[in-house]
VEXDREN-2710 file (C-alpha; in Angstrom, 1 decimal):
% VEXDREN-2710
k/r/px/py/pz
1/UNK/-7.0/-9.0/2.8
2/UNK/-8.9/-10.3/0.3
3/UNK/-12.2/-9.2/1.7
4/UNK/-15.2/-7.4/-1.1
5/UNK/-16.2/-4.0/1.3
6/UNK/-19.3/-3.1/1.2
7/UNK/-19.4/0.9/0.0
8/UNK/-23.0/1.5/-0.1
9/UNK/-25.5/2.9/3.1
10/UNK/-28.1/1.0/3.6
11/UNK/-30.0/3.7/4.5
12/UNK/-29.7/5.8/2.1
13/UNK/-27.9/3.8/-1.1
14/UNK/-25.7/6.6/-1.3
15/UNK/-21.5/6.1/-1.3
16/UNK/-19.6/5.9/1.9
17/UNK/-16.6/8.5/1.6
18/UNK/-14.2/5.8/2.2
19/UNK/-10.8/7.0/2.3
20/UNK/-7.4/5.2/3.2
21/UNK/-3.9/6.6/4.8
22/UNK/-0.9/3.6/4.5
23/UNK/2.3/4.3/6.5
24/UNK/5.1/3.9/5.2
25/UNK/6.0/2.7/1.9
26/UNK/7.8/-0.2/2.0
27/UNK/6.9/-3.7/0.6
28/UNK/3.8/-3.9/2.8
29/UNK/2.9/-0.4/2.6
30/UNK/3.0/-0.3/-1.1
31/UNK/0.9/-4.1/-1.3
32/UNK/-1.8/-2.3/1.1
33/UNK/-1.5/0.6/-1.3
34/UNK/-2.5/-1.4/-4.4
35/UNK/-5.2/-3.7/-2.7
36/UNK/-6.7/-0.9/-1.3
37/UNK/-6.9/1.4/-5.1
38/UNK/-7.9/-2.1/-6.9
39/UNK/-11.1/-1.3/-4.9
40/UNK/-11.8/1.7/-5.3
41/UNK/-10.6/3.3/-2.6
42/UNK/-8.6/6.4/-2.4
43/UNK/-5.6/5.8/-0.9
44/UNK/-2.3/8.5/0.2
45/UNK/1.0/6.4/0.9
46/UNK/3.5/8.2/4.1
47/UNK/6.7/7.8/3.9
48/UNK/9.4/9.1/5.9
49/UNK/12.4/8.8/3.9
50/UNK/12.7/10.0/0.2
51/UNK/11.9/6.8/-1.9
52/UNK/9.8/3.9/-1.7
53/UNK/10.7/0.2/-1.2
54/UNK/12.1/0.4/2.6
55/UNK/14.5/-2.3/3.0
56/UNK/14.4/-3.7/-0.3
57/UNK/15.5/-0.6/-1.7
58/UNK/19.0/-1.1/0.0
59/UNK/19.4/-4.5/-1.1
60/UNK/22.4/-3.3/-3.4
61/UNK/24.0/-2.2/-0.3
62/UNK/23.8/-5.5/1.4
63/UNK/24.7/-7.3/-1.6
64/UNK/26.6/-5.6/-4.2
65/UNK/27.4/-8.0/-6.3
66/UNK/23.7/-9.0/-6.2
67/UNK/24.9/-12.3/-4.8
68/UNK/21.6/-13.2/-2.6
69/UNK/18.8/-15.8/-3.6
70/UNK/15.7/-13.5/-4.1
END
């Protein structure tokens, strides 16, 4: 995703109203998140359970003695 975006009309020189809506906040999610804020753009993060990390966040179940090669 490392594309620059152009904000600016060429019309006009004013701002674009860019905006962005990321689904779901796992790894991904939260990655898009921060790429998209690094440029400026506002961005609202969706997620359907009550914390962030998806998968990842349930790590400790699958390994509970943190056992794994991350």
């Amino acid at each position: 995703m490392n594309e620059l975006i152009d904000t600016t009309s060429e019309d006009t020189g004013d701002a674009k109203r860019l905006r962005a809506l990321v689904i779901g906040g796992g790894i991904a999610g939260i990655q898009a998140a921060l790429d998209l804020a690094n440029a400026r753009i506002p961005v609202t993060v969706v997620e359907k359970s009550p914390s962030l990390g998806g998968r990842m966040a349930q790590l400790d179940k699958t390994f509970p003695t943190m056992d794994c090669a991350i």
